[in-house]
KEMARKE-303749 format. One record per residue (C-alpha): residue number from 1; residue in one letter; x, y, z. Coordinates in steps of 0.1 Angstrom, whole numbers. Example, Ala and Ser with C-alpha at 12.3 -4.5 7.8 and 13.67 -1.06 7.14 Angstrom:
<recs>
<rec><num>1</num><residu>a</residu><x>123</x><y>-45</y><z>78</z></rec>
<rec><num>2</num><residu>s</residu><x>137</x><y>-11</y><z>71</z></rec>
</recs>
This chain:
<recs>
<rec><num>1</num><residu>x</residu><x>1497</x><y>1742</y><z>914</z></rec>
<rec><num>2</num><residu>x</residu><x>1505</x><y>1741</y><z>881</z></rec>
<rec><num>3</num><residu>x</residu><x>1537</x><y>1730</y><z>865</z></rec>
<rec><num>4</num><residu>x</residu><x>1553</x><y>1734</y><z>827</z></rec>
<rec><num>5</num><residu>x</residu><x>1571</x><y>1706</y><z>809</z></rec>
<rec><num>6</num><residu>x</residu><x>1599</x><y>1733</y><z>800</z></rec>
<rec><num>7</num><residu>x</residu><x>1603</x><y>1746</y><z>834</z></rec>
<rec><num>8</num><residu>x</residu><x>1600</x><y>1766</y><z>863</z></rec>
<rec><num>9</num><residu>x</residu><x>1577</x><y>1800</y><z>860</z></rec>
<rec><num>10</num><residu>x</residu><x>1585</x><y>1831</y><z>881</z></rec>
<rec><num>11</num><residu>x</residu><x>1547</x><y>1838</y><z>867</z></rec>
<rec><num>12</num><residu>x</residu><x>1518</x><y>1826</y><z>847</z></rec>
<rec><num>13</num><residu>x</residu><x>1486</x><y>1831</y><z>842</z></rec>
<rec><num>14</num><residu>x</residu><x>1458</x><y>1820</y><z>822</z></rec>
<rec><num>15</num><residu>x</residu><x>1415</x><y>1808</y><z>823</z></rec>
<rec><num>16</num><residu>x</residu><x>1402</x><y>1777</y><z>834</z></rec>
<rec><num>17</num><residu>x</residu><x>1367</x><y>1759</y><z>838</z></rec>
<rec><num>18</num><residu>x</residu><x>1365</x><y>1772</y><z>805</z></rec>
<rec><num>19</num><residu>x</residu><x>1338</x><y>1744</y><z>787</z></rec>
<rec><num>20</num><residu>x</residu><x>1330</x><y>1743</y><z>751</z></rec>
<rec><num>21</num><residu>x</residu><x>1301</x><y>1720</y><z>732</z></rec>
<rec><num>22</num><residu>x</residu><x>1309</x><y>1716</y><z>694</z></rec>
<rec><num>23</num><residu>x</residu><x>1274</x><y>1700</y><z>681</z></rec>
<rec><num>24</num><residu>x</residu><x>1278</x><y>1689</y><z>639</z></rec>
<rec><num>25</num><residu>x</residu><x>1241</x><y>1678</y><z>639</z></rec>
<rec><num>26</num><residu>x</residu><x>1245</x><y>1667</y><z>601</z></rec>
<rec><num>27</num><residu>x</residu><x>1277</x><y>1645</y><z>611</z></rec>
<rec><num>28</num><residu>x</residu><x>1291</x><y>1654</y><z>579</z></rec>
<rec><num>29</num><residu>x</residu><x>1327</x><y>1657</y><z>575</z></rec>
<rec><num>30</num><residu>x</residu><x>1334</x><y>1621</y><z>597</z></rec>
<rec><num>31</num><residu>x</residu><x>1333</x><y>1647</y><z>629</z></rec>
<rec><num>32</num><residu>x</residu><x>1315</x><y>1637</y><z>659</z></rec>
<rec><num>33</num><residu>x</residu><x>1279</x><y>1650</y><z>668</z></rec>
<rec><num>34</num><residu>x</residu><x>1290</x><y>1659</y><z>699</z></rec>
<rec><num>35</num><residu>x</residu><x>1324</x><y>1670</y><z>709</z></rec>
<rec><num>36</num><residu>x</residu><x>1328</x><y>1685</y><z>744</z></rec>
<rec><num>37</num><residu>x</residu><x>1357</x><y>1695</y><z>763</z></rec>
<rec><num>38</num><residu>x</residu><x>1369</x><y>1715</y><z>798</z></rec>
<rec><num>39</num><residu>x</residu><x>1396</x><y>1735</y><z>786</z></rec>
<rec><num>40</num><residu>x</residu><x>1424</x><y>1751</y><z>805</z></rec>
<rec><num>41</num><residu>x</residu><x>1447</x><y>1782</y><z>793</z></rec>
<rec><num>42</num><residu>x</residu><x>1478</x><y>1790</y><z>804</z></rec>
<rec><num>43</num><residu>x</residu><x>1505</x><y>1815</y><z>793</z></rec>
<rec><num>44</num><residu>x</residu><x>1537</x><y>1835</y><z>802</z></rec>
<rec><num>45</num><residu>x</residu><x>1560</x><y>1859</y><z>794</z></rec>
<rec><num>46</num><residu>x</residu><x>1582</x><y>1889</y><z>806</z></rec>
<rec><num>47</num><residu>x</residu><x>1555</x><y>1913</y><z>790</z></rec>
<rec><num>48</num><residu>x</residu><x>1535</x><y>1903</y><z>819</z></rec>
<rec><num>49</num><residu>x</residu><x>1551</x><y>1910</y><z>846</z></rec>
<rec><num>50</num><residu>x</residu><x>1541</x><y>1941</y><z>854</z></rec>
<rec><num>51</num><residu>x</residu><x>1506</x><y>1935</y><z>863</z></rec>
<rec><num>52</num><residu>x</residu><x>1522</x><y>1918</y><z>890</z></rec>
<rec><num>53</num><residu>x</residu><x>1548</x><y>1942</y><z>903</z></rec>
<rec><num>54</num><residu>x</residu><x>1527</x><y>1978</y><z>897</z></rec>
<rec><num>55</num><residu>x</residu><x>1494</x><y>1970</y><z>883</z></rec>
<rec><num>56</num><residu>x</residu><x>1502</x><y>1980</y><z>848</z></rec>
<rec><num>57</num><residu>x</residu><x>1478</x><y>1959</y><z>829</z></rec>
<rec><num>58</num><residu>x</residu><x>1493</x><y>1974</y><z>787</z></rec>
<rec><num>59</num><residu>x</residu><x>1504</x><y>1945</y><z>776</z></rec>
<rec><num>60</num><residu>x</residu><x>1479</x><y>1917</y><z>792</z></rec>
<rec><num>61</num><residu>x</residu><x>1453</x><y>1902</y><z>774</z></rec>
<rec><num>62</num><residu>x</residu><x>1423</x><y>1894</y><z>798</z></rec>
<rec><num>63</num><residu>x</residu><x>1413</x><y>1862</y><z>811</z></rec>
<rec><num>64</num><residu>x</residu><x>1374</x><y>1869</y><z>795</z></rec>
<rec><num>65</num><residu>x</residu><x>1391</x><y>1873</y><z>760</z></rec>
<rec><num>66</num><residu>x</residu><x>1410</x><y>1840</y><z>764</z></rec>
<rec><num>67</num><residu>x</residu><x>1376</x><y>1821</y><z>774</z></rec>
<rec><num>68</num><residu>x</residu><x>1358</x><y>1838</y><z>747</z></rec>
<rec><num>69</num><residu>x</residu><x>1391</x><y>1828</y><z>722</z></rec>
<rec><num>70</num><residu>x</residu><x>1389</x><y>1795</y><z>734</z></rec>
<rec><num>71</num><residu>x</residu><x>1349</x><y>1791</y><z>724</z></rec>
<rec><num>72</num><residu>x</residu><x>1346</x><y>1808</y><z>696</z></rec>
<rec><num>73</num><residu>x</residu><x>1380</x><y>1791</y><z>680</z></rec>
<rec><num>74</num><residu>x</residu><x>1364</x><y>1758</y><z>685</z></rec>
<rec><num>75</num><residu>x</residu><x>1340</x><y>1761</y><z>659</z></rec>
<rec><num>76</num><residu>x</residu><x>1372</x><y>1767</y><z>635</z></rec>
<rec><num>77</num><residu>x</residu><x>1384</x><y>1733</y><z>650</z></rec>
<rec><num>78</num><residu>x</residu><x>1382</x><y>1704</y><z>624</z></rec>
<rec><num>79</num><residu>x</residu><x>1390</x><y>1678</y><z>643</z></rec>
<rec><num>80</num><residu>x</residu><x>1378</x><y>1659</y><z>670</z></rec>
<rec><num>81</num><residu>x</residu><x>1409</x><y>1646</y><z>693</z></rec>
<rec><num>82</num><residu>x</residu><x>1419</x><y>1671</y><z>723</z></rec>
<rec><num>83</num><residu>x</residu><x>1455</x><y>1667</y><z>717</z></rec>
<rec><num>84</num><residu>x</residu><x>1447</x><y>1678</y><z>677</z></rec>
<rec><num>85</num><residu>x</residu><x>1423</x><y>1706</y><z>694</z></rec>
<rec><num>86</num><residu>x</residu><x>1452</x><y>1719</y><z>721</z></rec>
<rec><num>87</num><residu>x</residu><x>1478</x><y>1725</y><z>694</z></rec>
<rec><num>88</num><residu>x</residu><x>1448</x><y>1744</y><z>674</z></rec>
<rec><num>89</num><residu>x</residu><x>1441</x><y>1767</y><z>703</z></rec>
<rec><num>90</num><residu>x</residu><x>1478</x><y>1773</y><z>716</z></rec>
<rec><num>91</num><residu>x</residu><x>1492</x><y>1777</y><z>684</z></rec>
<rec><num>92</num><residu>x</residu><x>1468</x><y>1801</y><z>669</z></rec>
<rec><num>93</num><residu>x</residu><x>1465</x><y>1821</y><z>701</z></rec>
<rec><num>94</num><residu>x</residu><x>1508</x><y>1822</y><z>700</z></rec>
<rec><num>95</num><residu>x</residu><x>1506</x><y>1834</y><z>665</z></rec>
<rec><num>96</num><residu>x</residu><x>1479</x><y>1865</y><z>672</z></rec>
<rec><num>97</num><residu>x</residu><x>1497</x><y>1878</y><z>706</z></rec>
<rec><num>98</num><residu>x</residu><x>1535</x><y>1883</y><z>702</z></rec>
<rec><num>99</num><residu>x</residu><x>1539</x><y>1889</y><z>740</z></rec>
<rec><num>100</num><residu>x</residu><x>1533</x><y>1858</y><z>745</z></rec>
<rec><num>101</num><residu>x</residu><x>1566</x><y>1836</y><z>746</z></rec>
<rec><num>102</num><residu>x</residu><x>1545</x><y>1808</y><z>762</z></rec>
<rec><num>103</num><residu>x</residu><x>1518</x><y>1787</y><z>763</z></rec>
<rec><num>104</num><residu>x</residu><x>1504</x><y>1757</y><z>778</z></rec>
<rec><num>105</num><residu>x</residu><x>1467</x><y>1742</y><z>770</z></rec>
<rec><num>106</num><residu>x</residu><x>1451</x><y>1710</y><z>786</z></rec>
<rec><num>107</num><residu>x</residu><x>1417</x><y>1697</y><z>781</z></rec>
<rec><num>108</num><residu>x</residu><x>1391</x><y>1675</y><z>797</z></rec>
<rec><num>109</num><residu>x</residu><x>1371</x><y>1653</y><z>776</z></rec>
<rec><num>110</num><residu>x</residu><x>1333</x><y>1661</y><z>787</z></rec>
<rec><num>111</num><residu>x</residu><x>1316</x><y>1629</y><z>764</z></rec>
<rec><num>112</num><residu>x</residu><x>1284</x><y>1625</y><z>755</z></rec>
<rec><num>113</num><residu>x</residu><x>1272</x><y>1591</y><z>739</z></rec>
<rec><num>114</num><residu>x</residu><x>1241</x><y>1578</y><z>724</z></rec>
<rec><num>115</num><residu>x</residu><x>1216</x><y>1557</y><z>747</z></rec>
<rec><num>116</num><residu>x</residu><x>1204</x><y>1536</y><z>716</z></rec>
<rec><num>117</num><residu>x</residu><x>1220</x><y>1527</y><z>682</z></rec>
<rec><num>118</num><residu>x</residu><x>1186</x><y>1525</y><z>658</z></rec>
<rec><num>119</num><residu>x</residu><x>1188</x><y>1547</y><z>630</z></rec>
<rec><num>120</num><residu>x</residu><x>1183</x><y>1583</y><z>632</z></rec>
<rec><num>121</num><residu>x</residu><x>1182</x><y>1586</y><z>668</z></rec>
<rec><num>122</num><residu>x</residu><x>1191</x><y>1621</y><z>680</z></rec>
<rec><num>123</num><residu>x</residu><x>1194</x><y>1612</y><z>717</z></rec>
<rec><num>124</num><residu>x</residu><x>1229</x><y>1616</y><z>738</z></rec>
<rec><num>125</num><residu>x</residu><x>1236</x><y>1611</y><z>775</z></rec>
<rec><num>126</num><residu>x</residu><x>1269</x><y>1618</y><z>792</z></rec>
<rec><num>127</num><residu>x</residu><x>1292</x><y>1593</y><z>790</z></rec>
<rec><num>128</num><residu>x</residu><x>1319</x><y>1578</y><z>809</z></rec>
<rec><num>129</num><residu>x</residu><x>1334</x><y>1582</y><z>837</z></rec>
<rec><num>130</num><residu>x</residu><x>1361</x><y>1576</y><z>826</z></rec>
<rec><num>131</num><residu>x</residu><x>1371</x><y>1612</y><z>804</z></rec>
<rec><num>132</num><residu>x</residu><x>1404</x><y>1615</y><z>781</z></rec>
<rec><num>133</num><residu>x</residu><x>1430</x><y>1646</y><z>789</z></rec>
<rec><num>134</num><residu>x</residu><x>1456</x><y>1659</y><z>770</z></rec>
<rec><num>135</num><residu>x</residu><x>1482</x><y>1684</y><z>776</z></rec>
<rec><num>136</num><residu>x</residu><x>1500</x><y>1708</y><z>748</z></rec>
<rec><num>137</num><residu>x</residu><x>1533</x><y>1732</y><z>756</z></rec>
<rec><num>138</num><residu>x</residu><x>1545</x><y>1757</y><z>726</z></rec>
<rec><num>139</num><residu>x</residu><x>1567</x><y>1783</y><z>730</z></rec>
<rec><num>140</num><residu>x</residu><x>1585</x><y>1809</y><z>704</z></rec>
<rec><num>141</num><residu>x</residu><x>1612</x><y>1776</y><z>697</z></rec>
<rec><num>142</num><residu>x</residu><x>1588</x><y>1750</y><z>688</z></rec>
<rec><num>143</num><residu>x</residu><x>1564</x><y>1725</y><z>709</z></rec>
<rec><num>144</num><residu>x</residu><x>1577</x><y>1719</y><z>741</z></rec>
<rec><num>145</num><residu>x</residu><x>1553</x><y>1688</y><z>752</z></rec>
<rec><num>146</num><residu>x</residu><x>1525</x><y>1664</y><z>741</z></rec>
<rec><num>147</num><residu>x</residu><x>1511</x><y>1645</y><z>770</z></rec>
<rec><num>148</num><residu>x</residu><x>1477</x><y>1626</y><z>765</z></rec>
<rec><num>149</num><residu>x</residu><x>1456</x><y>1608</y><z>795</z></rec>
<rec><num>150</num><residu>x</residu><x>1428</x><y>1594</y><z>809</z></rec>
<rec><num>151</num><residu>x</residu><x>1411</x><y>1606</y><z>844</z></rec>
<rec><num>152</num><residu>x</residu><x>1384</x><y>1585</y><z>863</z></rec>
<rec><num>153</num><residu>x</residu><x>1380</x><y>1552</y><z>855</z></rec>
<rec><num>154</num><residu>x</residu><x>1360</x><y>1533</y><z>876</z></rec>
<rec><num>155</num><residu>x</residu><x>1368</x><y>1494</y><z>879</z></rec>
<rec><num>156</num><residu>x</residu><x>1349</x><y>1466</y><z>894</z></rec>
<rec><num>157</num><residu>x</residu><x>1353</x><y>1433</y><z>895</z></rec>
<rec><num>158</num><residu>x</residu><x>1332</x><y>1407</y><z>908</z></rec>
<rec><num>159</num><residu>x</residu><x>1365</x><y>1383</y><z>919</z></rec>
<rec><num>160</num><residu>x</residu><x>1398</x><y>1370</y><z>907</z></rec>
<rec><num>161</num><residu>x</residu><x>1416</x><y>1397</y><z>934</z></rec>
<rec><num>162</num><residu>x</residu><x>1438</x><y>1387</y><z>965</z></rec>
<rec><num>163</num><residu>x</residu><x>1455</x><y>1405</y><z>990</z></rec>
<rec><num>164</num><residu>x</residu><x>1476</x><y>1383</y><z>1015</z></rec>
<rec><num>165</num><residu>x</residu><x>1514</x><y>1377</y><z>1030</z></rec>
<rec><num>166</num><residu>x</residu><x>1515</x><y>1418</y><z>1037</z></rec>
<rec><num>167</num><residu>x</residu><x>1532</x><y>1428</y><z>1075</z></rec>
<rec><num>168</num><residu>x</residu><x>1514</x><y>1419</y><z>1100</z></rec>
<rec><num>169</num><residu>x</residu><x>1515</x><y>1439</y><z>1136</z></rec>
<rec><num>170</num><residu>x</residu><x>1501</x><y>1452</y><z>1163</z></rec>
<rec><num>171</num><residu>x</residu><x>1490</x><y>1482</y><z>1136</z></rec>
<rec><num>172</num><residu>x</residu><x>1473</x><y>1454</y><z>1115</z></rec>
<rec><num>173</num><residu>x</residu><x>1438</x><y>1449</y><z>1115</z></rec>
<rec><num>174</num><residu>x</residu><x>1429</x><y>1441</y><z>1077</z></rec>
<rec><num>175</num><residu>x</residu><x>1419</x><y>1399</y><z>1070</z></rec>
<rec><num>176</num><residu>x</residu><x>1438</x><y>1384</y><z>1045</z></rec>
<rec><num>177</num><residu>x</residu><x>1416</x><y>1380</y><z>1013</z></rec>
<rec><num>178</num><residu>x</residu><x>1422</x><y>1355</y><z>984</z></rec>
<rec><num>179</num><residu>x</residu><x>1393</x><y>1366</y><z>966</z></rec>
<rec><num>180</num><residu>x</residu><x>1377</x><y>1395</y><z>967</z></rec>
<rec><num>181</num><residu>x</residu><x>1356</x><y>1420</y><z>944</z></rec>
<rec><num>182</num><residu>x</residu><x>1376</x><y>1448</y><z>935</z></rec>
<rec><num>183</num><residu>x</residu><x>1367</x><y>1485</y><z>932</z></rec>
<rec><num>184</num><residu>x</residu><x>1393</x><y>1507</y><z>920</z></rec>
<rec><num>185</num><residu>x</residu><x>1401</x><y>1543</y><z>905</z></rec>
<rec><num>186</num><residu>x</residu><x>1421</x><y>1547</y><z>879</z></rec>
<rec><num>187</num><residu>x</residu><x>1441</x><y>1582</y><z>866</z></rec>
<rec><num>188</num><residu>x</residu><x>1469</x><y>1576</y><z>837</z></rec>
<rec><num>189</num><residu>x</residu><x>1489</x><y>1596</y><z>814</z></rec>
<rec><num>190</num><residu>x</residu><x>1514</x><y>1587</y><z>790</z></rec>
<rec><num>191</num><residu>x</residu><x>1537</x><y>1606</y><z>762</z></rec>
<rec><num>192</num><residu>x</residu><x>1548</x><y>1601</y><z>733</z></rec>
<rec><num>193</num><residu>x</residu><x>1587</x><y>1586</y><z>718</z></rec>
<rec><num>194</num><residu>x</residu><x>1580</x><y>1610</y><z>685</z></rec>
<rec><num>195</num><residu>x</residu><x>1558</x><y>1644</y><z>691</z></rec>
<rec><num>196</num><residu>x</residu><x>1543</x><y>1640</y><z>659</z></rec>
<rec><num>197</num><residu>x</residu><x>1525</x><y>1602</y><z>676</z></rec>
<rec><num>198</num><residu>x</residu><x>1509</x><y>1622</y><z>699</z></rec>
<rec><num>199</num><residu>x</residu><x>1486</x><y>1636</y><z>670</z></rec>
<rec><num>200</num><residu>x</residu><x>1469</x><y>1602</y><z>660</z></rec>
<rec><num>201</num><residu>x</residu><x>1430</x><y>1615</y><z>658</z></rec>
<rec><num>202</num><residu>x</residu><x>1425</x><y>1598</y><z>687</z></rec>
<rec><num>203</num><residu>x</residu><x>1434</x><y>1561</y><z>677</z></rec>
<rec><num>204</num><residu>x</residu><x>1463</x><y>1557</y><z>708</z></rec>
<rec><num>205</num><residu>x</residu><x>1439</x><y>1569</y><z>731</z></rec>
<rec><num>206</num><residu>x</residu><x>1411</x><y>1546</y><z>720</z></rec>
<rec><num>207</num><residu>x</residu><x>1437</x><y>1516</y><z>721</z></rec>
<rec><num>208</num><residu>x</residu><x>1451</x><y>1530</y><z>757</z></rec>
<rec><num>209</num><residu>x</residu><x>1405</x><y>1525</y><z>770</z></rec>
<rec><num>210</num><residu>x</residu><x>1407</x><y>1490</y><z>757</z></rec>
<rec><num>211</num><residu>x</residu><x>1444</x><y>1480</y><z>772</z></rec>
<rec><num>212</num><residu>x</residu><x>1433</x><y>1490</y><z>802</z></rec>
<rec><num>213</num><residu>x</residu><x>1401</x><y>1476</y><z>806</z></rec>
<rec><num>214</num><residu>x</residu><x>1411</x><y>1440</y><z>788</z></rec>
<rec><num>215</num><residu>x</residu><x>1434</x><y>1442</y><z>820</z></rec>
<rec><num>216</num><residu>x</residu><x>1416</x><y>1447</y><z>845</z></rec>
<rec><num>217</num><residu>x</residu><x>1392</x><y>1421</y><z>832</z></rec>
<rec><num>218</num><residu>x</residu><x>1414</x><y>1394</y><z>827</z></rec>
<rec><num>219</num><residu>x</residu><x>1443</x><y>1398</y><z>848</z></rec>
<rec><num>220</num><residu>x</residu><x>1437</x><y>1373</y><z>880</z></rec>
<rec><num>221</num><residu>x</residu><x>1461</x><y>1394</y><z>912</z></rec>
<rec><num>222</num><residu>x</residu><x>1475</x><y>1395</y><z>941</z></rec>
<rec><num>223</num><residu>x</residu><x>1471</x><y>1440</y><z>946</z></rec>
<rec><num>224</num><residu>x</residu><x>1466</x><y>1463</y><z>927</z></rec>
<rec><num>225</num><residu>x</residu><x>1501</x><y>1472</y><z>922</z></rec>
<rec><num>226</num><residu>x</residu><x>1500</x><y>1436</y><z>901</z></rec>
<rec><num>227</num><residu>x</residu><x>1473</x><y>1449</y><z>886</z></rec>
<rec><num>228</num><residu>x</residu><x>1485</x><y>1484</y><z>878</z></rec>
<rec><num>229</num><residu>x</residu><x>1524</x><y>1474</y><z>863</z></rec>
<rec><num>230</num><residu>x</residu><x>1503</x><y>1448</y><z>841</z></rec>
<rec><num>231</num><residu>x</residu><x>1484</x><y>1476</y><z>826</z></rec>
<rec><num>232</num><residu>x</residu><x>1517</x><y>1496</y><z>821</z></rec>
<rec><num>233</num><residu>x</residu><x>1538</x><y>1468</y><z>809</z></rec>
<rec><num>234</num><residu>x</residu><x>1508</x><y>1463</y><z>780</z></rec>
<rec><num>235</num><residu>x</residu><x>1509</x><y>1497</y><z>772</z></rec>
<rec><num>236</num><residu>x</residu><x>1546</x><y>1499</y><z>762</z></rec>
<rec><num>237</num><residu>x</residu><x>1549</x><y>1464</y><z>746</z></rec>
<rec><num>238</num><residu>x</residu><x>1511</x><y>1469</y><z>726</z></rec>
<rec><num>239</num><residu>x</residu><x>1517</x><y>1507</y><z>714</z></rec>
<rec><num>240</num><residu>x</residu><x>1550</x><y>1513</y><z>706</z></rec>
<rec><num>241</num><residu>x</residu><x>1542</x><y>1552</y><z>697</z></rec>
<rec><num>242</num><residu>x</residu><x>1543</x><y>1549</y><z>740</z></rec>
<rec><num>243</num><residu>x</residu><x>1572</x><y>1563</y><z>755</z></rec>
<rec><num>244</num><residu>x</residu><x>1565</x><y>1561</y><z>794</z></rec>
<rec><num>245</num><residu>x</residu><x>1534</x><y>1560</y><z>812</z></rec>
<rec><num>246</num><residu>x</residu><x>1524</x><y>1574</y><z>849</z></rec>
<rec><num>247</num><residu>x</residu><x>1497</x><y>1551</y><z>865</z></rec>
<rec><num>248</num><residu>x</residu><x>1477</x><y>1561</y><z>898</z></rec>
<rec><num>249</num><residu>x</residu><x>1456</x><y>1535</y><z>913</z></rec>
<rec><num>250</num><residu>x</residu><x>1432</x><y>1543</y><z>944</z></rec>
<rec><num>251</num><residu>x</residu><x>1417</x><y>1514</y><z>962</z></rec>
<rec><num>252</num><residu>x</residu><x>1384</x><y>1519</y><z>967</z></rec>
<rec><num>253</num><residu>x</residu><x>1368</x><y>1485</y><z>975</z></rec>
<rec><num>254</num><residu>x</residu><x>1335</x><y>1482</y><z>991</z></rec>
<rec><num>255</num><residu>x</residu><x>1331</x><y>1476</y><z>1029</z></rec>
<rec><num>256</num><residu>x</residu><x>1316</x><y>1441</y><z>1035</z></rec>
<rec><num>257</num><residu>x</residu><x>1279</x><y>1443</y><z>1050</z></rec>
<rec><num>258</num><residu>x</residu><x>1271</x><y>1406</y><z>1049</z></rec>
<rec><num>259</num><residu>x</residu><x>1290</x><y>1379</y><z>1033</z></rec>
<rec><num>260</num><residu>x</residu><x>1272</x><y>1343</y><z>1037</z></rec>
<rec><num>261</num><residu>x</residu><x>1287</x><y>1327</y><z>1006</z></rec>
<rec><num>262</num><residu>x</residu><x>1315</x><y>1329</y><z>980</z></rec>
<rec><num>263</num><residu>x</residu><x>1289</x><y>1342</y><z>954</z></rec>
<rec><num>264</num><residu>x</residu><x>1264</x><y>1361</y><z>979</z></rec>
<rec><num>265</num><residu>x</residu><x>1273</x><y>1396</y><z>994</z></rec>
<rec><num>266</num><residu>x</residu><x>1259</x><y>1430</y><z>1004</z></rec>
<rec><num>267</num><residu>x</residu><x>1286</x><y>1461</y><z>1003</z></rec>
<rec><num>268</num><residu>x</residu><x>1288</x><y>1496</y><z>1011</z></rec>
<rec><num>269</num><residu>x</residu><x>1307</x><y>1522</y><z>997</z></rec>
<rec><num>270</num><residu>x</residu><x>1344</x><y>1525</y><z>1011</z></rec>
<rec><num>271</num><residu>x</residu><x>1351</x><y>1548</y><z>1040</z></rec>
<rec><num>272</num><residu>x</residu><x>1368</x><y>1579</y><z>1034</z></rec>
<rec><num>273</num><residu>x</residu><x>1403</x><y>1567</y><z>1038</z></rec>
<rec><num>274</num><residu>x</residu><x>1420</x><y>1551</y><z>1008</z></rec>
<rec><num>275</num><residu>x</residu><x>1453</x><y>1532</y><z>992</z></rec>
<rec><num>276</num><residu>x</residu><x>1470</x><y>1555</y><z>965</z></rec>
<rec><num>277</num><residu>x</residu><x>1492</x><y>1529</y><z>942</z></rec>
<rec><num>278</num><residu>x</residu><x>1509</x><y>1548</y><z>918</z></rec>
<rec><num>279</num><residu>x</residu><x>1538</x><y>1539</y><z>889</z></rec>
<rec><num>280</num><residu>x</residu><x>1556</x><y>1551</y><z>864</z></rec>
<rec><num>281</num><residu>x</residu><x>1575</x><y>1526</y><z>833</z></rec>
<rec><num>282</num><residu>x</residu><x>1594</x><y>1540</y><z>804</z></rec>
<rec><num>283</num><residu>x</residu><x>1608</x><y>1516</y><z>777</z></rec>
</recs>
């Protein structure tokens, strides 16, 4: 269900899944070869409520014309951030329909990387899995939000994580562990203390990737909550354009197979069920 940073929506409507691959095979211009993202459209307005309450469909503009707005403005896109690339799209499509008194565009990163770095190689991959969001609300009054955001990291580490002194009762059946390898998920979004910080070509988000990861990889804990309210307090003391930021953690670490030594193990992947850690700081 979707929700908008300036409130609650009788009705809304919009495209999704809609995907987009800008290739600048000369790399002129300091744009990326490859710029890829899963975009999502939302708008609303009073104009379109009647398609809702008797069918009449004269002042709605279709879901196919958004996606083939969304694909076709992306070539007029000169930059290569998604929160640069949401404004673009919601702003133009505000200024060519004026029944729209609303509209809200997010964006999945979908990266591609190069598998070698010799000269005048030509060859990408996807990248990640970790992907970058960002989220964009404009209405008739001005901008409305800026929220930026990484989905799907995937953390392990080898040791350095403990989990011990938690309740224990005739529910418990987990061993107390002073050092174990950690596998864990990782969704985050943050905004911004000035809007205009949110448009940084990227540079916030790039600092946000190594934050986190520097964490993770040097931060000896006891949970990931530990681990997860390091990261934030990072964030907000490291990049002061950070106004809050809204953490979820899911513990995904492997099931133990065979364990003869400290250094020696075989693991499985996790079963089905999992922790969900989540927090949210502000300065």
């Amino acid at each position: 269900m979707e929700q908008f940073a300036s409130g609650w929506k009788q009705h809304y409507y919009g495209k999704g899944d809609v995907i987009v691959y800008r290739l600048d095979r000369d790399g002129q211009g300091g744009r990326p070869e490859v710029f890829g993202a899963n975009v999502l459209m939302l708008v609303y307005g009073d104009a379109f409520w009647p398609t809702y309450t008797t069918g009449d469909n004269t002042g709605l503009v279709a879901t196919d014309s958004m996606k083939n707005f969304i694909q076709r403005e992306t070539l007029n896109f000169e930059g290569s951030d998604l929160e640069g690339y949401c404004r673009f799209l919601a702003s133009k499509f505000l200024g060519i329909y004026p029944q729209v008194e609303g509209i809200q565009v997010s964006a999945v990163e979908m990266p591609y990387g190069r598998p070698h770095s010799h000269p005048g190689s030509v060859t990408f991959k996807p990248a990640g899995p970790e992907r970058a969001t960002a989220r964009f609300e404009v209405n008739r009054a001005g901008m409305v939000e800026i929220t930026s955001g990484f989905r799907g990291f995937r953390l392990l580490r080898l040791g350095g994580s403990a989990f011990h002194g938690f309740v224990r009762d005739q529910y418990t059946t987990l061993p107390e562990i002073e050092n174990r390898p950690l596998h864990m998920w990782l969704d985050l979004e943050w905004q911004y203390i000035e809007p205009d910080a949110g448009f940084s070509a990227g540079l916030v988000t790039r600092d946000v990737c190594r934050i986190v990861i520097d964490t993770f990889d040097q931060f000896e804990s006891g949970s990931i909550q530990q681990v997860i309210y390091r990261m934030g307090t990072r964030l907000l003391e490291e990049i002061p354009a950070i106004a809050d930021v809204h953490l979820e953690a899911n513990n995904r670490t492997w099931d133990t197979i065979a364990e003869p030594g400290s250094a020696l193990g075989v693991y499985t992947e996790a079963r089905p069920p999992y922790g969900c850690l989540g927090l949210r700081l502000k300065r």
